[in-house]
N, C-alpha and C positions, 0 to 999 in steps of 0.2 A: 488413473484418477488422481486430482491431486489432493493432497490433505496437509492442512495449515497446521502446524505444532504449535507456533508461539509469535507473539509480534511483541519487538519492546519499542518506544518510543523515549526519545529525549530530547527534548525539550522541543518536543512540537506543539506546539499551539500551546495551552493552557497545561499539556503534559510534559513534567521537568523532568521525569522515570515513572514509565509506567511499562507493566511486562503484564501480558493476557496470554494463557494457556490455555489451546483448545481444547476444547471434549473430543475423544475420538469420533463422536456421533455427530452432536449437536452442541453448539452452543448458541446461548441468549444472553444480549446486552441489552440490562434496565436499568433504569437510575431516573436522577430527579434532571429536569430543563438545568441545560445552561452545566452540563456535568463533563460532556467532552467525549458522546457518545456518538455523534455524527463526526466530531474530529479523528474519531479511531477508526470509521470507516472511513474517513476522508485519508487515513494515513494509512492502511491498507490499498487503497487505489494510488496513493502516491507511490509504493516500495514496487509495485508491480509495474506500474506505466508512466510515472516520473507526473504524471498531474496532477495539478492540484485543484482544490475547488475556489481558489484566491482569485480567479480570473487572469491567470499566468503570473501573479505576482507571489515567485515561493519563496519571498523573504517574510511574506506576511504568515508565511507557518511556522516560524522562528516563536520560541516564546520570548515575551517581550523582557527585553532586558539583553537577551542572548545574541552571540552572532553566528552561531551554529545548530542543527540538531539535525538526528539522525532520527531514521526506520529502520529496524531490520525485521525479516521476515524466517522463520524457518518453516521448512514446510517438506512432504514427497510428493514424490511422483512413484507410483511403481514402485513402492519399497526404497528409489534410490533418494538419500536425503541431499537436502540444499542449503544457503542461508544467502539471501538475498539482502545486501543494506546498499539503501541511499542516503547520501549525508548533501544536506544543504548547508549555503552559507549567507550571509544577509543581504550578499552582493547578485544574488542570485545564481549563483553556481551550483550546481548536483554535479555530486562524483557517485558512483555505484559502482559493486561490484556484485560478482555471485561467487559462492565458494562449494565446493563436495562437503562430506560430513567431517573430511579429514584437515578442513580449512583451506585446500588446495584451490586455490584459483581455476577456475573458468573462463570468465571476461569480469573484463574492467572497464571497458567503455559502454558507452549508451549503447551504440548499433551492437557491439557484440553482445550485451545480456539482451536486448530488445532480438537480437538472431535466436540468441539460446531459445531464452521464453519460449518466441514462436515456434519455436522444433519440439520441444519438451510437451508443451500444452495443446499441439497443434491447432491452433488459431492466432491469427495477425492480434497483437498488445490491442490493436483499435478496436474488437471487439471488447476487451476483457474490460475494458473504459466503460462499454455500452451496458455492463452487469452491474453499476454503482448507479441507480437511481439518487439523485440530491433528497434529500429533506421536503416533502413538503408536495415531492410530483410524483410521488409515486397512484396516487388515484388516477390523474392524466395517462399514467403509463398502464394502467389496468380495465381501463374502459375504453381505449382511445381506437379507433377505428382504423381501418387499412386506409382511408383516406386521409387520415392524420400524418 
């Protein structure tokens, strides 16, 4: 089972630093419209599967002003810890890497953490895509029929 520890973000979207700690159990993001609560989910589906919800344009999760920012993720598996970061740049480039708890490298390329991922979590990254409903569909996604 996996369990998320911490996600920080810099300078993505409207977030210039921002670090969220999870509850062992549960946690709930509430806030006011327009606060950057869809962009945190937006930056958890990016640190895990490199998309964005820009329409492939990931210069536009750059906060404006910036030519870079990052996601990292920490998180387990099975007691073993992780820290997954992708750093964009306004050119559109992602580099990623994953590390152990001891900072030690794993992979640094796409296809290698995109390898890791799928071993560790046992499922292709293209499902873990299919668990971030956008904003707005998730009623479509809750009623929607096997003919849909």
């Amino acid at each position: 089972m996996i369990k998320l520890h911490k996600l920080k973000l810099t300078n993505f979207c409207q977030h210039r630093s921002l670090t969220v700690a999870f509850s062992p159990s549960t946690t709930v993001i509430t806030g006011l419209n327009g606060k950057g609560k869809s962009n945190l989910v937006n930056a958890l589906k990016f640190v895990l599967t490199s998309e964005t919800s820009n329409a492939g344009n990931r210069a536009a999760d750059i906060t404006w002003g910036e030519t870079k920012g990052e996601v990292s993720l920490w998180f387990s598996i099975d007691g073993e810890r992780h820290k997954l970061t992708r750093y964009l740049h306004n050119s559109g480039a992602v580099i990623v890497k994953i590390v152990n708890k001891l900072e030690q490298p794993i992979a640094s390329t796409a296809s290698g953490v995109q390898d890791y991922l799928e071993q560790i979590l046992g499922m292709p990254t293209a499902s873990i895509s299919r668990i971030f409903i956008p904003q707005g569909e998730i009623s479509a996604s809750i009623f929607s029929t096997a003919a849909n």
